[in-house]
Structures are given as C-alpha cells and as structure tokens.
PDB file of N, CA, C and O in Angstrom:
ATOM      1  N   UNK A   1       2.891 -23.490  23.053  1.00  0.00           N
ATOM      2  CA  UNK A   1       4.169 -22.870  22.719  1.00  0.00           C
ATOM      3  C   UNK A   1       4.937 -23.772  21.765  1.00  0.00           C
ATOM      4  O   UNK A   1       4.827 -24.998  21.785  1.00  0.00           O
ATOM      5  N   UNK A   2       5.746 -23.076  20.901  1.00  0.00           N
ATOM      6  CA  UNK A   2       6.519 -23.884  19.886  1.00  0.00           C
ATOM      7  C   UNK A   2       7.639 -24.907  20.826  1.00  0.00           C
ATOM      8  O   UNK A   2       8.008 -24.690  21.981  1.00  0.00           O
ATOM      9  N   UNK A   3       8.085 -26.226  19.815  1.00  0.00           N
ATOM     10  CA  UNK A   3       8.713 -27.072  20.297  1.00  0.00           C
ATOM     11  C   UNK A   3       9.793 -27.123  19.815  1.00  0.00           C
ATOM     12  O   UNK A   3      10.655 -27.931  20.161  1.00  0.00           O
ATOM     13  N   UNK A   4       9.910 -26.345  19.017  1.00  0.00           N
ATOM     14  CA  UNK A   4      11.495 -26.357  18.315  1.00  0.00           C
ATOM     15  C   UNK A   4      12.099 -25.355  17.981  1.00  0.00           C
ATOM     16  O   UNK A   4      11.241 -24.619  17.494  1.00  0.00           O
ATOM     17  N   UNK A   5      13.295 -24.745  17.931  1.00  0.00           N
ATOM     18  CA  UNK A   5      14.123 -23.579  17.673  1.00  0.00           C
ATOM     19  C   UNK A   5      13.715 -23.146  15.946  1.00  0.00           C
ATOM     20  O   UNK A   5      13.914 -21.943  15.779  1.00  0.00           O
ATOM     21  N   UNK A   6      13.256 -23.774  14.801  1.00  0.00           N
ATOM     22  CA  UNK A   6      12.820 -23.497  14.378  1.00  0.00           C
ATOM     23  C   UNK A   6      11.396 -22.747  14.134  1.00  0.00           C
ATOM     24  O   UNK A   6      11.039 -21.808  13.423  1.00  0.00           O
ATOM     25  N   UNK A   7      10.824 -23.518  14.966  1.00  0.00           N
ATOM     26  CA  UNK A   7       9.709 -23.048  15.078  1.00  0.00           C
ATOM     27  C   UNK A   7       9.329 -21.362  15.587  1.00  0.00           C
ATOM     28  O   UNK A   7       8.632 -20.475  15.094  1.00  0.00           O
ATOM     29  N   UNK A   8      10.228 -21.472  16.892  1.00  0.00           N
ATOM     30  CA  UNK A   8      10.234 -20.412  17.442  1.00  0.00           C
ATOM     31  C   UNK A   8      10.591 -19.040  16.372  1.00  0.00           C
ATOM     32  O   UNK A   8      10.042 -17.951  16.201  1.00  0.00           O
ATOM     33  N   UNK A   9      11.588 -19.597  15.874  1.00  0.00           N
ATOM     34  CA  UNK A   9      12.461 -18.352  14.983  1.00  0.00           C
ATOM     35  C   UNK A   9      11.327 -18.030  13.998  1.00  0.00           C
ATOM     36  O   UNK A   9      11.150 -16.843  13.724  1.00  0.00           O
ATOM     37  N   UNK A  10      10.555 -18.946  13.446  1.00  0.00           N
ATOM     38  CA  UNK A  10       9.379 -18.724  12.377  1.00  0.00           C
ATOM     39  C   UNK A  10       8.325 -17.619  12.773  1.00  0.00           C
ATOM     40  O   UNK A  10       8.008 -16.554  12.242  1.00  0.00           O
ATOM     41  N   UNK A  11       7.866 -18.341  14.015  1.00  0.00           N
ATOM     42  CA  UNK A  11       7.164 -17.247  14.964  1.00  0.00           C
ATOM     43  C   UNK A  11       7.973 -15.605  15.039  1.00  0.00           C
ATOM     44  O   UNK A  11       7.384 -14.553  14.791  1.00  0.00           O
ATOM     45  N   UNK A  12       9.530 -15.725  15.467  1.00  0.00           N
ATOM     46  CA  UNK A  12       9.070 -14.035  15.279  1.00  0.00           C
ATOM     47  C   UNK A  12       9.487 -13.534  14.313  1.00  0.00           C
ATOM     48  O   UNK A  12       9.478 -12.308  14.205  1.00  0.00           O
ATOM     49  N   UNK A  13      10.068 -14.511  13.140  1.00  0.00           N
ATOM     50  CA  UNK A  13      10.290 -13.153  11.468  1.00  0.00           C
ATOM     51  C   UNK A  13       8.334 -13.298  11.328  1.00  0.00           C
ATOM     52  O   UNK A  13       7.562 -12.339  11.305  1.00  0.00           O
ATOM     53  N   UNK A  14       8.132 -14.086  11.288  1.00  0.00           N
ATOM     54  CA  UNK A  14       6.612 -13.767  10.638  1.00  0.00           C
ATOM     55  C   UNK A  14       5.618 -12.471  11.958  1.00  0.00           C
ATOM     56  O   UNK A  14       4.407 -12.252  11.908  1.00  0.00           O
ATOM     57  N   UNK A  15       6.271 -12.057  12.636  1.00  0.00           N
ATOM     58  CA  UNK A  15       5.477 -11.426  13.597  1.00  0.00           C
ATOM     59  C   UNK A  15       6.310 -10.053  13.229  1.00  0.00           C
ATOM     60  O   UNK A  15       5.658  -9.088  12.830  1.00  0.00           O
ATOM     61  N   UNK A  16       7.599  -9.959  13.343  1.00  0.00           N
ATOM     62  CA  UNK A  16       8.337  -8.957  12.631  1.00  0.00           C
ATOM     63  C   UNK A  16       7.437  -8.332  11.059  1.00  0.00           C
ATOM     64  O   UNK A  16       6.994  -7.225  10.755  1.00  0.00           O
ATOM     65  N   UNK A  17       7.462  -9.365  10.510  1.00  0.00           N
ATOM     66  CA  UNK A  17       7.280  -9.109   8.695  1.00  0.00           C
ATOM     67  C   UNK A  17       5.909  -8.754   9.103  1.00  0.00           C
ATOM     68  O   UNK A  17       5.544  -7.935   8.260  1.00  0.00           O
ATOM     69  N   UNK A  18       4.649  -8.999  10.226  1.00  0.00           N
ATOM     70  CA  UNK A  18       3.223  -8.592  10.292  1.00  0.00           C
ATOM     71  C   UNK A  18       3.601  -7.105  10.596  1.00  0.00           C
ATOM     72  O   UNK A  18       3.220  -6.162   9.902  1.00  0.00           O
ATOM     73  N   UNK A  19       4.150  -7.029  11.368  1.00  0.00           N
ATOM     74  CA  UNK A  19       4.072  -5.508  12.146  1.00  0.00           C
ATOM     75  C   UNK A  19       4.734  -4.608  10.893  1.00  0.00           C
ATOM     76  O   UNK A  19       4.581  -3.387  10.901  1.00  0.00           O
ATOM     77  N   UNK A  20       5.397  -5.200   9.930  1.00  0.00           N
ATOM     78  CA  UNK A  20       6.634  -3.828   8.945  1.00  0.00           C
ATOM     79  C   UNK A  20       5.259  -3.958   7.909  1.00  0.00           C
ATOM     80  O   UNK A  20       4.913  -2.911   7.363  1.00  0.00           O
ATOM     81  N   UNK A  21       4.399  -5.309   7.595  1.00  0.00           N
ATOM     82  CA  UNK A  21       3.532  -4.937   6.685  1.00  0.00           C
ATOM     83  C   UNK A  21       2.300  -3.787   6.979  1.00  0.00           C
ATOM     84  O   UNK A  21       1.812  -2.845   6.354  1.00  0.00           O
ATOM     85  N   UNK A  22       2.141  -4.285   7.996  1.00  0.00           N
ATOM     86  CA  UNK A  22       0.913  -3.407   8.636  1.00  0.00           C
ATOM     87  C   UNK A  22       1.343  -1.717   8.594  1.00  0.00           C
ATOM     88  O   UNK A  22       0.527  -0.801   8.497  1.00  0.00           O
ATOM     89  N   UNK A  23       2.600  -1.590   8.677  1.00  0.00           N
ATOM     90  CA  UNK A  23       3.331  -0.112   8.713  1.00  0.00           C
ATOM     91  C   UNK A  23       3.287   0.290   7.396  1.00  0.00           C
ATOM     92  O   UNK A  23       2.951   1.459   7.207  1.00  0.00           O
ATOM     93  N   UNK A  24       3.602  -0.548   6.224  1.00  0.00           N
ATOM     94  CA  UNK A  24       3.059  -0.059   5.225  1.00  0.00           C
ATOM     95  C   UNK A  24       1.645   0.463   4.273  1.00  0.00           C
ATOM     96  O   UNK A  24       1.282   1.486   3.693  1.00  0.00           O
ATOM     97  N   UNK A  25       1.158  -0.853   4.507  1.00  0.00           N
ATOM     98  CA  UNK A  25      -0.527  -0.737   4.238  1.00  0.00           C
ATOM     99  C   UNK A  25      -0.755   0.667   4.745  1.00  0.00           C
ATOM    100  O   UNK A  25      -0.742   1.591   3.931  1.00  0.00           O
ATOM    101  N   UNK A  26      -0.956   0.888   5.979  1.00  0.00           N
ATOM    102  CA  UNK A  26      -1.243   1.855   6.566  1.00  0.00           C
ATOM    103  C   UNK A  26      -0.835   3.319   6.090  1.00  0.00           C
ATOM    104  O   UNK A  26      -1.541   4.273   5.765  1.00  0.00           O
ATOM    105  N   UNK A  27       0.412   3.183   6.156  1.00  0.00           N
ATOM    106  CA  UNK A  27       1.255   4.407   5.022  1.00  0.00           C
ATOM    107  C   UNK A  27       0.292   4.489   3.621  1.00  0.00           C
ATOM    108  O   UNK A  27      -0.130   5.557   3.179  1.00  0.00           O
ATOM    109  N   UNK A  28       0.084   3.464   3.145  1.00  0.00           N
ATOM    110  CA  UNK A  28      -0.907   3.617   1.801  1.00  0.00           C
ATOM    111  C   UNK A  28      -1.873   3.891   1.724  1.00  0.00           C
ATOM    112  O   UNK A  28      -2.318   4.398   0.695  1.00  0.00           O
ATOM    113  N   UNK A  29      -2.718   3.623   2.982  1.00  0.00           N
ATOM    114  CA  UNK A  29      -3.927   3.849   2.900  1.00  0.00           C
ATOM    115  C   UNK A  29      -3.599   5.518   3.321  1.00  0.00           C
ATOM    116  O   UNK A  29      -3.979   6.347   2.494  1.00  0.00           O
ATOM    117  N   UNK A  30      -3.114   5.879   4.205  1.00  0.00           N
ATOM    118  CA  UNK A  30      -3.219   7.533   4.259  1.00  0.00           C
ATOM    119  C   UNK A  30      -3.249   7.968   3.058  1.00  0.00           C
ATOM    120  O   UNK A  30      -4.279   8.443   2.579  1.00  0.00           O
ATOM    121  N   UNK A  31      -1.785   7.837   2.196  1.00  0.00           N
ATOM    122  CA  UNK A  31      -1.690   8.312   1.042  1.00  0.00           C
ATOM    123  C   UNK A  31      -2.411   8.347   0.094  1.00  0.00           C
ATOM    124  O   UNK A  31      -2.292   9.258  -0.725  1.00  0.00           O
ATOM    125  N   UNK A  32      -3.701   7.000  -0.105  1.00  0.00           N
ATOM    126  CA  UNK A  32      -4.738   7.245  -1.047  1.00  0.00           C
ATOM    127  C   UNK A  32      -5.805   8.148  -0.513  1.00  0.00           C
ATOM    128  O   UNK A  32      -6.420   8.933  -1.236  1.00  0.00           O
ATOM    129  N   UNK A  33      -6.034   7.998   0.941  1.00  0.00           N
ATOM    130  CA  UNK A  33      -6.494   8.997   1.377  1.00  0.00           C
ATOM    131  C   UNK A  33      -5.989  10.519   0.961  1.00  0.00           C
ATOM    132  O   UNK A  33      -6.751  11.182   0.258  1.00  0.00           O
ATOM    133  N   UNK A  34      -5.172  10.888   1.230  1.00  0.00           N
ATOM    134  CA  UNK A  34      -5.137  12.244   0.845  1.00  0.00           C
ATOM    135  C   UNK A  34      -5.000  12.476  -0.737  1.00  0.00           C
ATOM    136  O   UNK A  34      -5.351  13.555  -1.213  1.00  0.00           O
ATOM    137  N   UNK A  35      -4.534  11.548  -1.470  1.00  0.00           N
ATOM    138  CA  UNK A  35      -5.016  12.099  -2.939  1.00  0.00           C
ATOM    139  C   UNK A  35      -5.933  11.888  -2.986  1.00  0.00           C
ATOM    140  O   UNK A  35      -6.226  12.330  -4.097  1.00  0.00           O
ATOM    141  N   UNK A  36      -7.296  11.247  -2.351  1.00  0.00           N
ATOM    142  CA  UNK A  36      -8.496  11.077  -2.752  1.00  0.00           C
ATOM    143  C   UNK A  36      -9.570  12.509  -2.253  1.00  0.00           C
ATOM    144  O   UNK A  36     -10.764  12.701  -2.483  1.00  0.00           O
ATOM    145  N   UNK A  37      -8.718  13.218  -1.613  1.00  0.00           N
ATOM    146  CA  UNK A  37      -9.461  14.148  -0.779  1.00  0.00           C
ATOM    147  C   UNK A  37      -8.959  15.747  -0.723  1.00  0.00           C
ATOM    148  O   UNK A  37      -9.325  16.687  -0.017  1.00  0.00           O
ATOM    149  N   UNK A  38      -7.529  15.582  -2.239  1.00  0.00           N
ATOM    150  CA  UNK A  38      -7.019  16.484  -2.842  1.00  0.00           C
ATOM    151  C   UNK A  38      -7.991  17.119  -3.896  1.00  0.00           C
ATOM    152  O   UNK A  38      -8.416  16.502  -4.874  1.00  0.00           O
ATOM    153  N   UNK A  39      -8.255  18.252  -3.628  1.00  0.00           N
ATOM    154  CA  UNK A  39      -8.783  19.181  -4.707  1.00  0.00           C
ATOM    155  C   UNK A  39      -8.236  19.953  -6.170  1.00  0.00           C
ATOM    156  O   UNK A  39      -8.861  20.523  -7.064  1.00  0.00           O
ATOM    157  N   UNK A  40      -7.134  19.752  -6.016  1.00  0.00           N
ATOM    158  CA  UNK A  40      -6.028  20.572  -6.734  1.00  0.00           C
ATOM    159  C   UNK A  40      -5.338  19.703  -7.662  1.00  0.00           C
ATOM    160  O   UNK A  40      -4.518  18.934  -7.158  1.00  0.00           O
ATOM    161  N   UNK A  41      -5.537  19.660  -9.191  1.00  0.00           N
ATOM    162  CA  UNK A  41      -5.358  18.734  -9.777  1.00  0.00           C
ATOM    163  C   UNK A  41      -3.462  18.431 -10.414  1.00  0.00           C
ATOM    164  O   UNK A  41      -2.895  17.476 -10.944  1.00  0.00           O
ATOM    165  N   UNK A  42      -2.964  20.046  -9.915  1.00  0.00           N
ATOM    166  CA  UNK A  42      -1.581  19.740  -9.791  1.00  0.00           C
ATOM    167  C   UNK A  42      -1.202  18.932  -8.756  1.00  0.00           C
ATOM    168  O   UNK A  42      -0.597  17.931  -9.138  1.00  0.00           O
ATOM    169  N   UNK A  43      -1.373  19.039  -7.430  1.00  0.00           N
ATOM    170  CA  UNK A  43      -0.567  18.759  -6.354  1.00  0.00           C
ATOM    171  C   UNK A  43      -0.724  16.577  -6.457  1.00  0.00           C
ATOM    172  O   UNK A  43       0.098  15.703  -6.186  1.00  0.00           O
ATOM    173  N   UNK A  44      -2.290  16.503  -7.013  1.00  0.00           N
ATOM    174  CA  UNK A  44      -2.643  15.280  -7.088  1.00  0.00           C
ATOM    175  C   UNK A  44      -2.179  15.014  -8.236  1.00  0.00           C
ATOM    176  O   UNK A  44      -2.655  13.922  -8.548  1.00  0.00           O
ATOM    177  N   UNK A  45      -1.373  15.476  -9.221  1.00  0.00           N
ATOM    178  CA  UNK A  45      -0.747  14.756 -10.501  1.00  0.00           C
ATOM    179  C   UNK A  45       0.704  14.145 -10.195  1.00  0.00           C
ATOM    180  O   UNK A  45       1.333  13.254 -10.765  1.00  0.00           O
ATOM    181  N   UNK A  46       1.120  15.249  -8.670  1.00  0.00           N
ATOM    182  CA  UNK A  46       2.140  15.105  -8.065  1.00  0.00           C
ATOM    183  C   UNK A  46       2.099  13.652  -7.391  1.00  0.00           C
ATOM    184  O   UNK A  46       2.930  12.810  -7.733  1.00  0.00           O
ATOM    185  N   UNK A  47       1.282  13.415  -6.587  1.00  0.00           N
ATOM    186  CA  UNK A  47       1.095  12.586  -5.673  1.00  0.00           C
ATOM    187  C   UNK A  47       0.794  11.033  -5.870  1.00  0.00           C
ATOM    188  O   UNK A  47       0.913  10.139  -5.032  1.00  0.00           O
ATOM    189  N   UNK A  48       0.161  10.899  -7.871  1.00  0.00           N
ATOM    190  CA  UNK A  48      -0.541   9.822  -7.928  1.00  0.00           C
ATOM    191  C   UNK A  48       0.596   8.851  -8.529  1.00  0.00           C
ATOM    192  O   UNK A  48       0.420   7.633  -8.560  1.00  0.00           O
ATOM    193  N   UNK A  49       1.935   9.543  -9.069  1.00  0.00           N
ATOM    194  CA  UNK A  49       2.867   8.346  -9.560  1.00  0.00           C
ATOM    195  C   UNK A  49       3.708   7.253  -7.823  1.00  0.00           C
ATOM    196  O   UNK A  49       4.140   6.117  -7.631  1.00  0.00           O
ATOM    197  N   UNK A  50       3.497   8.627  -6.928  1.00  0.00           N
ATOM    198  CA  UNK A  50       4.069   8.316  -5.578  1.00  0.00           C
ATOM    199  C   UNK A  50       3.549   7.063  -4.772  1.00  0.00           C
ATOM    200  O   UNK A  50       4.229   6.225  -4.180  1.00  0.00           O
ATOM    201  N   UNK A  51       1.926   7.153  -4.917  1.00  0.00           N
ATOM    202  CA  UNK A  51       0.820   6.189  -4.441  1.00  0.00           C
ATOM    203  C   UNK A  51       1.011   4.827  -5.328  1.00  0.00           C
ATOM    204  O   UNK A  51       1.084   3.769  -4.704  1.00  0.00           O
ATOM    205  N   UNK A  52       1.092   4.808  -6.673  1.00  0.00           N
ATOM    206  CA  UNK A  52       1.110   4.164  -7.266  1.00  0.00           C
ATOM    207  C   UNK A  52       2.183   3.118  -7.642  1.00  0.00           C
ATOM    208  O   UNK A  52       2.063   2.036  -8.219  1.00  0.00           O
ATOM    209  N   UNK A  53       3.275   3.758  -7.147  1.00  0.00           N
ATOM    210  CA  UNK A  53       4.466   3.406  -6.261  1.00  0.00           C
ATOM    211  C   UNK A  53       4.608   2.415  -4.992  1.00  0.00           C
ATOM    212  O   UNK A  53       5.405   1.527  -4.690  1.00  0.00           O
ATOM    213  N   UNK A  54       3.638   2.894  -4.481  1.00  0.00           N
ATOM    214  CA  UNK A  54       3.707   2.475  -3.314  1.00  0.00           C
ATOM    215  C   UNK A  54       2.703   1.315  -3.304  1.00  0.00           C
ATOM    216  O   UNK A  54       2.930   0.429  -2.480  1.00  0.00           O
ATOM    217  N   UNK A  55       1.866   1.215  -3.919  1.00  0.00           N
ATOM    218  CA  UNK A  55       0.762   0.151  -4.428  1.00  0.00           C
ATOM    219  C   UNK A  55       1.109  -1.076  -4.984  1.00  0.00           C
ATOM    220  O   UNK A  55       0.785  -2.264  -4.981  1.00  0.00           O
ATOM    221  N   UNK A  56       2.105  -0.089  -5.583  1.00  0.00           N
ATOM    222  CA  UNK A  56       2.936  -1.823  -6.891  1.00  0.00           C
ATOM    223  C   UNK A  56       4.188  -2.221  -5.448  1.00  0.00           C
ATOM    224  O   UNK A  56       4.056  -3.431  -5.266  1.00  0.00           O
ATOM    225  N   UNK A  57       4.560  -2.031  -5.101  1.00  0.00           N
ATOM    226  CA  UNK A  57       5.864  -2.367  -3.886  1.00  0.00           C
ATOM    227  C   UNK A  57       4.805  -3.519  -3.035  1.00  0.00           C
ATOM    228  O   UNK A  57       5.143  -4.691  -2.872  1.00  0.00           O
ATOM    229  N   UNK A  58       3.133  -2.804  -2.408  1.00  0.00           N
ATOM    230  CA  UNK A  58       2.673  -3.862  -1.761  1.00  0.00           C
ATOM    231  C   UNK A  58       2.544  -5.047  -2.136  1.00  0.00           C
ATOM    232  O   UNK A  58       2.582  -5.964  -1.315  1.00  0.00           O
ATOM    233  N   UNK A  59       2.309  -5.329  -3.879  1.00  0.00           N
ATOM    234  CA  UNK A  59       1.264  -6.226  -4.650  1.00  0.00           C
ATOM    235  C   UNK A  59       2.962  -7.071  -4.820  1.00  0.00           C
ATOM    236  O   UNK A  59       3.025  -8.287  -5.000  1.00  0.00           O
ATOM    237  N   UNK A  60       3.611  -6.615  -4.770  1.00  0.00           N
ATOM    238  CA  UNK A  60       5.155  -7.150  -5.331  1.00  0.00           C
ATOM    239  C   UNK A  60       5.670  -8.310  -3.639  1.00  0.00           C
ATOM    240  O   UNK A  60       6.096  -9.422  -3.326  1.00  0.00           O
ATOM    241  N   UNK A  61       5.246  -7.084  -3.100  1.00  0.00           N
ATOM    242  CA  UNK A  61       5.789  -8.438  -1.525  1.00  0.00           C
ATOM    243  C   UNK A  61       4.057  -8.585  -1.084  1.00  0.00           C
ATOM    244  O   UNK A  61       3.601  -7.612  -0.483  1.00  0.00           O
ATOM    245  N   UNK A  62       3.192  -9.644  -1.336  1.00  0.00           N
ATOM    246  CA  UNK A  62       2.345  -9.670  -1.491  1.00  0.00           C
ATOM    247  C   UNK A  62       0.816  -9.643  -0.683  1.00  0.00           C
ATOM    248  O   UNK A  62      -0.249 -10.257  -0.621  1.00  0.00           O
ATOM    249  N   UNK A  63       1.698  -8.201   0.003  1.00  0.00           N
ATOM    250  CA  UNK A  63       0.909  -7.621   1.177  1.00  0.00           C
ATOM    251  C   UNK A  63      -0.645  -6.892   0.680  1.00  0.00           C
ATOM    252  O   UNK A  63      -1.423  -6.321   1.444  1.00  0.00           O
ATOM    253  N   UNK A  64      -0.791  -7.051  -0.487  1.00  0.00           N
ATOM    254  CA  UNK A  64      -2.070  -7.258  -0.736  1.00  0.00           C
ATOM    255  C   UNK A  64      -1.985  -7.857  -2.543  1.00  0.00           C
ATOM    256  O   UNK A  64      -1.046  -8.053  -3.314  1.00  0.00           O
ATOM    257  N   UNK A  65      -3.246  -7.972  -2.634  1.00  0.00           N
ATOM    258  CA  UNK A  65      -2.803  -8.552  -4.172  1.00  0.00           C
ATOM    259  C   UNK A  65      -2.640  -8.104  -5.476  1.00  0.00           C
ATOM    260  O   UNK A  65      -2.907  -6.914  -5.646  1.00  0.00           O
ATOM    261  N   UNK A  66      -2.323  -8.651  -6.306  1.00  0.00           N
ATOM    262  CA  UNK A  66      -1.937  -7.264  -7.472  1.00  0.00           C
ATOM    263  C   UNK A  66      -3.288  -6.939  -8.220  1.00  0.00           C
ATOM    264  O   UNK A  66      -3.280  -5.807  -8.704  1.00  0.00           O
ATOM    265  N   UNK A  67      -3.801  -7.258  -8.314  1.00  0.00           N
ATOM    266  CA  UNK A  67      -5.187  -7.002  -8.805  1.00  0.00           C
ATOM    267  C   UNK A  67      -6.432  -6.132  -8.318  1.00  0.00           C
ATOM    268  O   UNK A  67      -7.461  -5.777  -8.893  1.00  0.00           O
ATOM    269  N   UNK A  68      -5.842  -5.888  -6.795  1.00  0.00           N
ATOM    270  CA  UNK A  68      -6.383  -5.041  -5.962  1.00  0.00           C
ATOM    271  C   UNK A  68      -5.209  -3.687  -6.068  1.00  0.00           C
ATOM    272  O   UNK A  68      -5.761  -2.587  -6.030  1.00  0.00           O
ATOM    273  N   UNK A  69      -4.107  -3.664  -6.158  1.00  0.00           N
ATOM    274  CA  UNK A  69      -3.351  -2.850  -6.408  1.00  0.00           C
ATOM    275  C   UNK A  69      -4.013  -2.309  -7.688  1.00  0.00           C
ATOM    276  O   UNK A  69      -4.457  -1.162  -7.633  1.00  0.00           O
ATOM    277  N   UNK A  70      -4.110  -2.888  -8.648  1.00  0.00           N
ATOM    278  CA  UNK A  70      -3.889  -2.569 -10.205  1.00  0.00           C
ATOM    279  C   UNK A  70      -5.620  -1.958 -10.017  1.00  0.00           C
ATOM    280  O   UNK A  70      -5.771  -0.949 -10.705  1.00  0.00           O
ATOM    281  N   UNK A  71      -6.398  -2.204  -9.549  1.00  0.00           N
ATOM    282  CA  UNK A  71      -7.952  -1.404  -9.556  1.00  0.00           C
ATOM    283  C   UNK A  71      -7.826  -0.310  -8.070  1.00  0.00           C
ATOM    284  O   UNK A  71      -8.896   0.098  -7.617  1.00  0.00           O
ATOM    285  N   UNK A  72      -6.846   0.014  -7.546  1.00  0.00           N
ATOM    286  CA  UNK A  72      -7.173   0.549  -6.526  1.00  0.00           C
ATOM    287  C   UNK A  72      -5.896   1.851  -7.594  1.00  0.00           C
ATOM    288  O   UNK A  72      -6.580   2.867  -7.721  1.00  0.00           O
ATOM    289  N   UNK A  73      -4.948   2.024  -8.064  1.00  0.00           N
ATOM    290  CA  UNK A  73      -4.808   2.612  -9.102  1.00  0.00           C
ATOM    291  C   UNK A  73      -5.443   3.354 -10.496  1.00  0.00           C
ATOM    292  O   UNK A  73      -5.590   4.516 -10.875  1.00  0.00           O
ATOM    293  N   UNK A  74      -5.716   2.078 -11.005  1.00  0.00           N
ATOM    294  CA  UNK A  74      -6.939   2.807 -11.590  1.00  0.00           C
ATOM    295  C   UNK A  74      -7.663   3.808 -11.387  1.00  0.00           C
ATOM    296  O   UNK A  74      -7.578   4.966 -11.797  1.00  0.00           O
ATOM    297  N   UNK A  75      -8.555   3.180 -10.570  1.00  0.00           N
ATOM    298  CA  UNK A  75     -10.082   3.774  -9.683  1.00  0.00           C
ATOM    299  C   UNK A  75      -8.749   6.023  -9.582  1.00  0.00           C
ATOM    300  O   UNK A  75      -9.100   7.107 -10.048  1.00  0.00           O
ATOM    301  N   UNK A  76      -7.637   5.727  -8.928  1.00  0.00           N
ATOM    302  CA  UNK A  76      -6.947   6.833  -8.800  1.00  0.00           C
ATOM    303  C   UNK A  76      -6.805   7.714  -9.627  1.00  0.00           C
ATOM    304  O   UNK A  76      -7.038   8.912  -9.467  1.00  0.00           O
ATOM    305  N   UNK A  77      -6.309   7.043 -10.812  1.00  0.00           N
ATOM    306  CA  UNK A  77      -6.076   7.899 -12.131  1.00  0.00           C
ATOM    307  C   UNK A  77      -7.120   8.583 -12.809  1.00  0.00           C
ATOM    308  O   UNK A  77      -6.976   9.663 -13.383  1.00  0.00           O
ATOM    309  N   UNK A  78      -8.227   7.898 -12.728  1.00  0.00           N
ATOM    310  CA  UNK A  78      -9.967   8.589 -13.296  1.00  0.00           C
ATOM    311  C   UNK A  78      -9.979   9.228 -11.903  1.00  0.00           C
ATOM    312  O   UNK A  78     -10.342  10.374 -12.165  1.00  0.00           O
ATOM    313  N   UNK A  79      -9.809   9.171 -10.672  1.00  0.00           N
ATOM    314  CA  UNK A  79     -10.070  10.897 -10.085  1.00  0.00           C
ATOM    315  C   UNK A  79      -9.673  11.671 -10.660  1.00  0.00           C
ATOM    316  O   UNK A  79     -10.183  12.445 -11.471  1.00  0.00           O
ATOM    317  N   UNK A  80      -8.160  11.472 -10.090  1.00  0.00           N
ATOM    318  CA  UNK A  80      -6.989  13.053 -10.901  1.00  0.00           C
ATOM    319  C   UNK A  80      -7.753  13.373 -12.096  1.00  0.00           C
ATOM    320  O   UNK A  80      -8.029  14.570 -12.178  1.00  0.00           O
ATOM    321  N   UNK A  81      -8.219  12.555 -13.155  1.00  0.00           N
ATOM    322  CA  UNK A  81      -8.330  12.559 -14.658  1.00  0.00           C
ATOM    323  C   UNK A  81      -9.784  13.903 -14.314  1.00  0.00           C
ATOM    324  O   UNK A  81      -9.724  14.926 -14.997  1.00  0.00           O
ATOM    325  N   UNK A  82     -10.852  13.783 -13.375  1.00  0.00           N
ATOM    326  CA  UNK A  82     -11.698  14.225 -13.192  1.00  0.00           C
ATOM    327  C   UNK A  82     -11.399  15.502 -12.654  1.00  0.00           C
ATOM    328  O   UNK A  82     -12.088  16.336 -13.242  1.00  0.00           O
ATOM    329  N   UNK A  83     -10.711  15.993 -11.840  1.00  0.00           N
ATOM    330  CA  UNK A  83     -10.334  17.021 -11.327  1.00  0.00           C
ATOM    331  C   UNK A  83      -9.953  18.499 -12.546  1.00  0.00           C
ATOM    332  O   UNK A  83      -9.322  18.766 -13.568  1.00  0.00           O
ATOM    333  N   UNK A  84     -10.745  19.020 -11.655  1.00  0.00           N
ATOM    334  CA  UNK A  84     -10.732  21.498 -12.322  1.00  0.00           C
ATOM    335  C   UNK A  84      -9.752  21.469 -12.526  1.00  0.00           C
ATOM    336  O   UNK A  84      -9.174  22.481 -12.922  1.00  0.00           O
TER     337      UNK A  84
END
C-alpha cells in the first residue's frame, strides 16, 4: 500500500483517468465497428468525419497513438471510398 498522501492521490486520478479512457476506446471501437459493417455509402459518409473525430481526441490525450489513429482512419476512408 502507498506511503504517502501523494502517492495515494496518484493512485486514484490514474485509476479514475484508466476507467474514463477505457470508456472511450471502447465508444470507438463500436463506432469503427459499425461504420465498418455499414453498407450504405450515405449513412457511412455521415459517420466517418464523427469516428474520425473521435480517433484524433484519443491520439490527442494519448490513449492510443497518433499513428495508429492516423492508419486506423485511413484504412476508414478507402472503405467508405469503396462502397455502391
């Protein structure tokens, strides 16, 4: 167990900031999920500035990295681009 009031306090913003990141990721990953599994190349033209949005916000507080953001975008835009 921690030995100091600092310590302690470190322990729960960083346990706080795990659980609000994890709430996001998660939010993102649905969301690439369902534009990835959208057929309809309106509703997914709709959806991909939203994701992409939400991609750059992770890479920005650096809940994943921007380079994985910036190809996990990508990789998005050549679906939609592919889509009837």
């Amino acid at each position: 167990m921690a030995n100091h009031k600092s310590s302690e306090k470190r322990i729960r913003q960083s346990e706080a900031r795990r659980i609000e990141n994890r709430y996001y990721a998660k939010t993102t990953r649905n969301a690439i999920k369902k534009l990835r599994s959208t057929k309809d190349k309106k509703e997914a033209m709709e959806l991909l500035p939203k994701v992409a949005s939400m991609l750059d916000k992770l890479a920005k507080k650096h809940v994943i990295h921007k380079n994985k953001a910036s190809n996990l975008k990508s990789g998005l835009a050549k679906h939609v681009q592919t889509l009837a």
